[in-house]
N, C-alpha and C positions, 0 to 999 in steps of 0.2 A: 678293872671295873666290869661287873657283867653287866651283859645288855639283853634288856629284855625281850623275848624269843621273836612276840608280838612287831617290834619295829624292823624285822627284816621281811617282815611278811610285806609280796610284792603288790604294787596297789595297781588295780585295773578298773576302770571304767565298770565294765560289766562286772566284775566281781564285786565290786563296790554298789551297784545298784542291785545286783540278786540279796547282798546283804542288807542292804535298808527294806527291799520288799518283804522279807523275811519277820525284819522289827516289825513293820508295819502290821503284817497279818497277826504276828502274836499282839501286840500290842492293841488294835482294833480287836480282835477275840475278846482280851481281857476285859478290856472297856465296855464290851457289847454294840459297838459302833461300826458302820461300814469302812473296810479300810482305805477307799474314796475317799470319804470324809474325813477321815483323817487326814490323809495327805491335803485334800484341800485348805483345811486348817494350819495345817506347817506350809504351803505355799512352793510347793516342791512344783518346778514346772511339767507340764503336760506334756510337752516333746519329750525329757527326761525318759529312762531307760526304766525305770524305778515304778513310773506312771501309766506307761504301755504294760507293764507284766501286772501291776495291779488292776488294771482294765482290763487284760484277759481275762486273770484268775479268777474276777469279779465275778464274769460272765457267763463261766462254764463250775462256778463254785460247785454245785449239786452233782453235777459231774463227776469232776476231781474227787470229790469224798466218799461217790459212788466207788471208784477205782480202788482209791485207798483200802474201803473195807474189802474189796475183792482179794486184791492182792495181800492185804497184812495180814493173812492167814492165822487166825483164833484170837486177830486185836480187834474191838471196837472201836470205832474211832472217836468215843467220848472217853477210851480207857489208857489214849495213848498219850504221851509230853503236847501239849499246845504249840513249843517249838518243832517239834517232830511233825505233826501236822501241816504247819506254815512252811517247812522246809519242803514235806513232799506234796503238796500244792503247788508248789510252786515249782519243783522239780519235774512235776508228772504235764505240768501247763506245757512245761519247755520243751517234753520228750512230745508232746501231741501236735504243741502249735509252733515249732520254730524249727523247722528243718535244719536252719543253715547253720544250729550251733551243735556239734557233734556230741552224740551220745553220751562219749567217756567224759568231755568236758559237762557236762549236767550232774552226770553223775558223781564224777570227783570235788565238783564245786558242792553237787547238797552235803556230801558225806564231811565235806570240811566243815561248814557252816553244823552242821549234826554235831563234830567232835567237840567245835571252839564254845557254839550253846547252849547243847543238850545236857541229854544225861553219858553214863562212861559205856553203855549198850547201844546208845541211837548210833554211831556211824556205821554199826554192822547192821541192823537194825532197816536204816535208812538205804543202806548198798543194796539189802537183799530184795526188799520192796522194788527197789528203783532197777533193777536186771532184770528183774521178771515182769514189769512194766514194758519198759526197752526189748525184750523177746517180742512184745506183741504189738506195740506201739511203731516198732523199728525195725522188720527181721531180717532186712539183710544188712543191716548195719553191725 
């Protein structure tokens, strides 16, 4: 009997909450809702890991999409995937605002979360954006 590929994938905390922030921003985009407010609607606690990176992202939103179109070199950022978006918001939060979780691990977390959501282009896409972020964000890292 095969088994599907999805139930070996290893479950972590933090990878489990960079993924629900992920839903949230696309799903709050689609809706045209803050994605605060969303969460506060689904009832997802405030200490939760999910809450703190949505309260960042929140925070420095104009920021972040400032970056984006810097870095996505001839994309607009109303011309790219909304999950591509939501991934590297939340990727580029992580390379600015959280020292303590390393580089490769941001990166290979958004690139997965790109493969498993996006489109069959976002995890090259999403890597190359987020390396040339990490050069400037991170350089001796």
């Amino acid at each position: 009997m095969a088994r599907d590929p999805e139930s070996f994938r290893m479950s972590d905390e933090r990878t489990d909450a960079r993924e629900q922030a992920v839903i949230f921003l696309y799903e709050s985009e689609q809706r045209g809702i803050s994605p605060l407010e969303l969460l506060a609607d689904r009832g997802v606690a405030s200490a939760d890991l999910t809450s703190e990176l949505l309260n960042g992202i929140e925070a420095v939103r104009a920021d972040l999409d400032a970056e984006i179109v810097t870095f996505a070199k001839g994309w607009a950022l109303d011309r790219m995937p909304a999950l591509d978006r939501a991934i590297l918001r939340l990727a580029i939060y992580e390379l600015r605002s959280r020292p303590d979780v390393p580089v490769a691990v941001v990166i290979d977390e958004a690139v997965e979360l790109a493969k498993r959501f996006s489109t069959d282009d976002s995890g090259r896409f999403v890597n190359g954006v987020l390396a040339a972020v990490a050069k400037e964000a991170r350089p001796t890292a």
